[in-house]
C-alpha positions in Angstrom: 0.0 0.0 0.0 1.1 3.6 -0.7 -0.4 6.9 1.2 -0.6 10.2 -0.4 -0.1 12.9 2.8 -1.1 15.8 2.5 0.6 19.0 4.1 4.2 18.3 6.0 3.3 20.7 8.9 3.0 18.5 12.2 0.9 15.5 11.4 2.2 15.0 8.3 5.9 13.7 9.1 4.4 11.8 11.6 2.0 10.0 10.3 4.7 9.0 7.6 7.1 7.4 10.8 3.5 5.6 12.2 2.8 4.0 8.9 6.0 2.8 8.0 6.3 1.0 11.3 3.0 -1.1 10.3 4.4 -1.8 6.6 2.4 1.0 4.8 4.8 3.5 2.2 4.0 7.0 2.0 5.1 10.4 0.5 4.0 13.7 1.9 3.1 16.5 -0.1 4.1 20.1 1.1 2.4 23.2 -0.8 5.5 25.5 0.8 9.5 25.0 0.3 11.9 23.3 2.4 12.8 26.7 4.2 9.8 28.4 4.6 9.6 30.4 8.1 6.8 28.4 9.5 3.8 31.2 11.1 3.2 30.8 14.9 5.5 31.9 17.6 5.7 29.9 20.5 3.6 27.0 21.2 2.7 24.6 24.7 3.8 21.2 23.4 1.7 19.0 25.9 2.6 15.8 27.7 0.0 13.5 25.6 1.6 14.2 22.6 5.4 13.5 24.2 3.4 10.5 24.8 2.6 9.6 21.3 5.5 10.5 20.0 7.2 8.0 22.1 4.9 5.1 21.6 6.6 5.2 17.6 10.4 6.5 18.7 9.9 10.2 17.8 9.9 11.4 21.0 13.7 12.0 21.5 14.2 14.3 18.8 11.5 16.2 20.3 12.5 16.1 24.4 15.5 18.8 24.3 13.5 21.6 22.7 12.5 24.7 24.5 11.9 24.5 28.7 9.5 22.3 30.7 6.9 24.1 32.4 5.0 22.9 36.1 2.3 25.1 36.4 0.4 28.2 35.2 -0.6 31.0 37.7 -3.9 33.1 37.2 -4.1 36.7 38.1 -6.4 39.7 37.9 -5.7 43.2 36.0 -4.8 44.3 39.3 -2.2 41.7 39.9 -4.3 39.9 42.6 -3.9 35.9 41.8 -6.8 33.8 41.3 -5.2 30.3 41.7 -2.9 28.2 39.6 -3.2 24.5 38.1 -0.5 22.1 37.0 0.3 22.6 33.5 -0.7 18.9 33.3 -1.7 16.1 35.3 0.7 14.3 36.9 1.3 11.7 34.6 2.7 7.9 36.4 5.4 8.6 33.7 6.8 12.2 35.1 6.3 13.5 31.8 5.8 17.2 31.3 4.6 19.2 28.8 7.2 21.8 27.4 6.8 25.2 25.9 8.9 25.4 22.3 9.2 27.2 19.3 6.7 26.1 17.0 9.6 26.3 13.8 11.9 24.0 16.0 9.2 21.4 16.4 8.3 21.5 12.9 12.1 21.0 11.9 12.7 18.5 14.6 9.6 15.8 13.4 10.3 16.6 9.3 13.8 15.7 9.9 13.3 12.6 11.8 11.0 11.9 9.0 13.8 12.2 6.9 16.4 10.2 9.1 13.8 7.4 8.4 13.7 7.8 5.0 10.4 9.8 4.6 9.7 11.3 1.6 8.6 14.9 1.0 7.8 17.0 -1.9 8.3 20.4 -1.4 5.9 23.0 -3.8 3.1 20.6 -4.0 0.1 22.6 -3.4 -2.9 20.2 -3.4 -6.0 21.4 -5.3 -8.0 18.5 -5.8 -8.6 14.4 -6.2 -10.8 12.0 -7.5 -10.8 8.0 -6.8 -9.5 5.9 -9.2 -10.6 2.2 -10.3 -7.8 0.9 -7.8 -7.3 4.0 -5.3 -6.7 7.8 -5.7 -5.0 10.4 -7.7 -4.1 14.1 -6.1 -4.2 16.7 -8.6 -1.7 20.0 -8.0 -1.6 23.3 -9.1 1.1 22.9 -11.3 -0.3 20.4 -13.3 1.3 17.7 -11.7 -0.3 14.6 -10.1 0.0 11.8 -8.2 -1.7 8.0 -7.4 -1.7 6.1 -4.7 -3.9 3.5 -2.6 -5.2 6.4 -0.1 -4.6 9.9 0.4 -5.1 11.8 3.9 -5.2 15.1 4.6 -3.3 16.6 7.0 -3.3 19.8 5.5 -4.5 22.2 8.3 -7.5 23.7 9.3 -8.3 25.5 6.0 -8.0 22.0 4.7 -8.4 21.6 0.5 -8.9 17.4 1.0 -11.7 18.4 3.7 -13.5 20.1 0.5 -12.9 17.5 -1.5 -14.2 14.6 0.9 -17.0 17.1 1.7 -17.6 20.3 -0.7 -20.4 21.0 1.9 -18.3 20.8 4.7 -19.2 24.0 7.6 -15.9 26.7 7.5 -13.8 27.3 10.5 -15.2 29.0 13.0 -13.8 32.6 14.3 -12.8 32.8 17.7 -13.2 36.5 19.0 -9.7 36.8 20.4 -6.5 37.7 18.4 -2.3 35.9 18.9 0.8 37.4 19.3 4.2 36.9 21.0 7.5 36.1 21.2 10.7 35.2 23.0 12.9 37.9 24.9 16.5 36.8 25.2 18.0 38.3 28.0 14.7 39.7 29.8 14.3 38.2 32.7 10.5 39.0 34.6 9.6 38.3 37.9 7.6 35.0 37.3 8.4 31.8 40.0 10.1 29.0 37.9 8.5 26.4 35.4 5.7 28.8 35.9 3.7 30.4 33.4 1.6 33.4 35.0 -1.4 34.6 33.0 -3.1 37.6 33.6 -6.8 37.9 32.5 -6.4 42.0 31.8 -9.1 44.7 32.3 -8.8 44.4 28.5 -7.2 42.2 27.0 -5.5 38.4 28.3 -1.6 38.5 28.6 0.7 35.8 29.9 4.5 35.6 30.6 6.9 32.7 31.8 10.7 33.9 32.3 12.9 31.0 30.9 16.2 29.4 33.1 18.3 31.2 30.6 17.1 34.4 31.7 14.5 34.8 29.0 11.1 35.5 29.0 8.4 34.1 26.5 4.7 36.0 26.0 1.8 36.3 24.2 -1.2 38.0 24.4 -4.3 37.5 23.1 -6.0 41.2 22.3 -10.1 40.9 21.8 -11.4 41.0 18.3 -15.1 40.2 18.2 -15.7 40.2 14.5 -13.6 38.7 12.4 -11.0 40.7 10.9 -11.0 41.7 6.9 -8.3 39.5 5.0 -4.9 41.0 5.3 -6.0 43.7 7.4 -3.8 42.2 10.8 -0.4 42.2 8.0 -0.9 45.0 7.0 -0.7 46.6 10.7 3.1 47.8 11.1 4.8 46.8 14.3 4.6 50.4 15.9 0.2 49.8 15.7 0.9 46.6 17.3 2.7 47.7 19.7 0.5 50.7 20.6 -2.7 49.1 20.6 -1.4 46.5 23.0 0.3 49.3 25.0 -3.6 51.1 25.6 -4.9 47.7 25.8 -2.5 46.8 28.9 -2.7 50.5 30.1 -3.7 50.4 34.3 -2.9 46.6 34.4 -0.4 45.3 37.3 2.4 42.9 35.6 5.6 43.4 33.4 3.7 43.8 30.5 5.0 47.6 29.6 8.7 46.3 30.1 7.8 43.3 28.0 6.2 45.5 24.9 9.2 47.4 25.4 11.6 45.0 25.0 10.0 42.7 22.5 12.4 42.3 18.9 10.2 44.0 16.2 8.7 43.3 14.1 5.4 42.5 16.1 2.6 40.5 13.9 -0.6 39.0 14.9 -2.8 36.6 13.6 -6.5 35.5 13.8 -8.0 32.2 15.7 -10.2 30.1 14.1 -11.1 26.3 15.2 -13.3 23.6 13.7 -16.3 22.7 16.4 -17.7 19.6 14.0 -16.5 18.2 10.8 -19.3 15.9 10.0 -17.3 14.0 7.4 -13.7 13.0 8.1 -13.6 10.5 5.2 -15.2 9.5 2.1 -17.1 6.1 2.7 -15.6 4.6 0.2 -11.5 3.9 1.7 -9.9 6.1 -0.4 -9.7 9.6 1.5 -9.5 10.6 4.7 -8.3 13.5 7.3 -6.2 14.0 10.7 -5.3 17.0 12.8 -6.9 20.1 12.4 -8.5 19.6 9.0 -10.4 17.3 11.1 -10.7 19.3 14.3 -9.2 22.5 15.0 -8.9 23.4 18.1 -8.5 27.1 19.8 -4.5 27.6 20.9 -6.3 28.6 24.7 -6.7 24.8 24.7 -2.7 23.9 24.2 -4.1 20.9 22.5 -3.1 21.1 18.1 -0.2 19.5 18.2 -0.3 17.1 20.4 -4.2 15.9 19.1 -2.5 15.6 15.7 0.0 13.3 16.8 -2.5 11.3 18.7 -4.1 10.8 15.7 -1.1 10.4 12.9 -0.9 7.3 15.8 -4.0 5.8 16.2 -4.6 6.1 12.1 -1.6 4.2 11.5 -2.8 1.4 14.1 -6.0 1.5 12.7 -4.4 0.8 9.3 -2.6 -2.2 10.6 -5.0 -3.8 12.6 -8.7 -3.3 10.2 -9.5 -5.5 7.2 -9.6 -2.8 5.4 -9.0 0.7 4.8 -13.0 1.8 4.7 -13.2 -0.3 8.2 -10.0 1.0 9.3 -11.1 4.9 8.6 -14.4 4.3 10.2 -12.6 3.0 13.3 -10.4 5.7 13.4 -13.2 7.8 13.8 -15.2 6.3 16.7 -11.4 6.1 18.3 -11.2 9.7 18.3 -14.2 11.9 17.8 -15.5 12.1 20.9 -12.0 12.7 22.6 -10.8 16.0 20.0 -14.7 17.2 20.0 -14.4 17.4 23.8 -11.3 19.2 23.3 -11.9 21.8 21.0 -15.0 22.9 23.1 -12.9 23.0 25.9 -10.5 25.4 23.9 -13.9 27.4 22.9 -14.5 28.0 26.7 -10.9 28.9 27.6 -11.4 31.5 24.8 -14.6 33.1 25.9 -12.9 33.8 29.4 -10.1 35.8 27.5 -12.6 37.8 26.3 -15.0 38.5 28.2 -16.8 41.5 29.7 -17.1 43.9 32.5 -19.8 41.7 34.0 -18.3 38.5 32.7 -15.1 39.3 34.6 -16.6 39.6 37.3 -18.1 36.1 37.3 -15.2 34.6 36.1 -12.8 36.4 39.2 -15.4 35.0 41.6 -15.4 31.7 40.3 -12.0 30.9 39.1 -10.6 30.6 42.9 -13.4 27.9 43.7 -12.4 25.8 40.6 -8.7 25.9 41.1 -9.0 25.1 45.0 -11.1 21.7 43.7 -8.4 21.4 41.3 -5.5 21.3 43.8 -7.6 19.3 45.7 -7.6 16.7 43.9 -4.0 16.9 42.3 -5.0 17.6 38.6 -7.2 14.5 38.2 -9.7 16.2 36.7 -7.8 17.2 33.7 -6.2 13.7 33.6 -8.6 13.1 30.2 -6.4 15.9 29.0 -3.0 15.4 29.3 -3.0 11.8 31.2 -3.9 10.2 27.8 -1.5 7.5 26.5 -1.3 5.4 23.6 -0.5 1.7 23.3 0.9 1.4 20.0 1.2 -2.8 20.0 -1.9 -2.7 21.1 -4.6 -3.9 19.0 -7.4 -1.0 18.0 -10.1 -3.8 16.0 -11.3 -7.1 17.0 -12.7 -8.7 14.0 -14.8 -11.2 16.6 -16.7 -8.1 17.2 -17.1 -6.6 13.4 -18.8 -9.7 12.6 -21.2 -10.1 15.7 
């Protein structure tokens, strides 16, 4: 069997590694070049998707990158704190989640791709495919195209392959709160260590975490309720970014003036979008089918893309080994996973609305925020345990065919 990927962003690369541990070939098909300067600053690289990593031997190339973080501390625009959580449950396995450049992580997973003989084509954009008498051809806009037994996209939530699986498929959804931030070298902000404070502003949501080189990484997340006019947040220079975030801090305590300060130019922004339902993540008929966020975007509040992509690149590949065939094997994949991601990207939804929310809804949230993180320390972080506490079994078997047949 040979699999067409689609898109070499995070899912891509590894899926390739998961399916050629069960036997299965694949190429992956990248619309940008080799060096693009992938968009995204910093990202929260969660200890479920170390987890997956590890269950097909990614996970050391992965490990070393950026700094672990323990917990995250809430506070108030007038500094006062309203609790803090562990980043993650405390997993049996001590792992942590880790906070990393999103560029590194993409590098680090396509070249382990590459150690183990992946193959990627770079200038591929994807515009289109149609099943053939034995499997699928990918069309490409420049004319190219390629066949193979199945294709899956992993091509991001703006996802061509979820159009063609599904030309009535719902768009992303706008979430109401801008991204932004960075890394400081050699800012150092009061923050306690392998802590990430963030401070839900009279305005607008910012959060800092000072890094054990004497760094500090940020982002903020400014309120936008309607969805902003293509390529009007690019075409905002750095000193409007800088401003706007400058009145929208204004009166807050924290080192938030210091850190606009000191933060290297130039300062960009982008829009959050997430996928609440896809109703169809593959064709029905074997031939097509999609992971990550063309499947289930998730807000960035949720710290959740990456690592639910890998989860699935994972589970897909088991699936693959383990089913009769590849209709039965997509249609596993999806009872395996839908309810899990769903519950996710609602929970990023939630996290999102907080960041934005009103004088009144500020209030609510300041009152009840200490009363949930008190039940949370009580009971050690088992309660997010479903998050973070997830692990995959890769030998073990995802289909019993006893079962199918009952």
């Amino acid at each position: 069997m040979h699999a067409l990927i689609i898109g070499g962003g995070i899912a891509g690369p590894v899926l390739a590694v998961a399916l050629s541990r069960v036997g299965i070939d694949s190429t992956v098909f990248e619309r940008g070049s080799r060096d693009d300067d992938r968009r995204g600053a910093w990202i929260t690289f969660q200890a479920n998707g170390m987890d997956a990593l590890r269950a097909i031997g990614m996970a050391e190339s992965v490990e070393a990158l950026g700094y672990p973080v323990d917990r995250i501390g809430f506070v108030n625009g007038s500094g006062r704190s309203l609790g803090g959580m562990p980043m993650a449950a405390r997993r049996l396995d001590g792992q942590a989640s880790v906070v990393m450049p999103r560029a590194e992580l993409y590098r680090a997973l396509s070249d382990r791709a590459a150690q183990q003989g992946v193959r990627v084509e770079y200038d591929r954009e994807f515009v289109g495919a149609e099943r053939t008498a034995t499997g699928v051809r990918a069309r490409f806009a420049d004319g190219t195209t390629a066949e193979g037994d199945i294709l899956i996209g992993a091509d991001g939530i703006h996802s061509r392959v979820r159009q063609t699986i599904d030309p009535a498929a719902a768009p992303p959804r706008y979430v109401p709160v801008l991204n932004i931030g960075g890394f400081i070298p050699g800012l150092a902000v009061d923050a306690p260590d392998q802590e990430f404070v963030m401070q839900f502003g009279s305005r607008c949501f910012f959060a800092w975490m000072r890094t054990p080189d004497g760094g500090t990484i940020w982002f903020a997340n400014p309120p936008m309720r309607r969805e902003p006019a293509r390529g009007a947040l690019s075409a905002m220079s750095d000193a409007e970014w800088r401003g706007w975030l400058r009145d929208l801090m204004r009166g807050d305590a924290g080192p938030s003036a210091e850190i606009l300060e000191a933060a290297p130019a130039p300062l960009t922004g982008w829009a959050t979008y997430d996928m609440p339902v896809v109703r169809n993540w593959h064709d029905g008929a074997g031939r097509m089918v999609l992971i990550g966020d063309a499947a289930h975007a998730t807000s960035p509040a949720a710290g959740q893309g990456a690592a639910m992509s890998i989860e699935d690149a994972v589970v897909l590949a088991q699936c693959l080994r383990d089913c009769p065939d590849t209709g039965t094997a997509f249609s596993r994949f999806v009872e395996l996973r839908r309810a899990r991601v769903e519950r996710i990207v609602e929970h990023g939804r939630r996290s999102s609305a907080r960041k934005a929310a009103g004088p009144i809804g500020r209030l609510v949230r300041d009152t009840m925020m200490p009363m949930i993180f008190r039940r949370a320390a009580r009971d050690g972080g088992e309660s997010m345990m479903w998050l973070q506490g997830h692990h995959i079994d890769f030998d073990a078997p995802v289909f019993d065919p006893s079962a199918a047949t009952k």
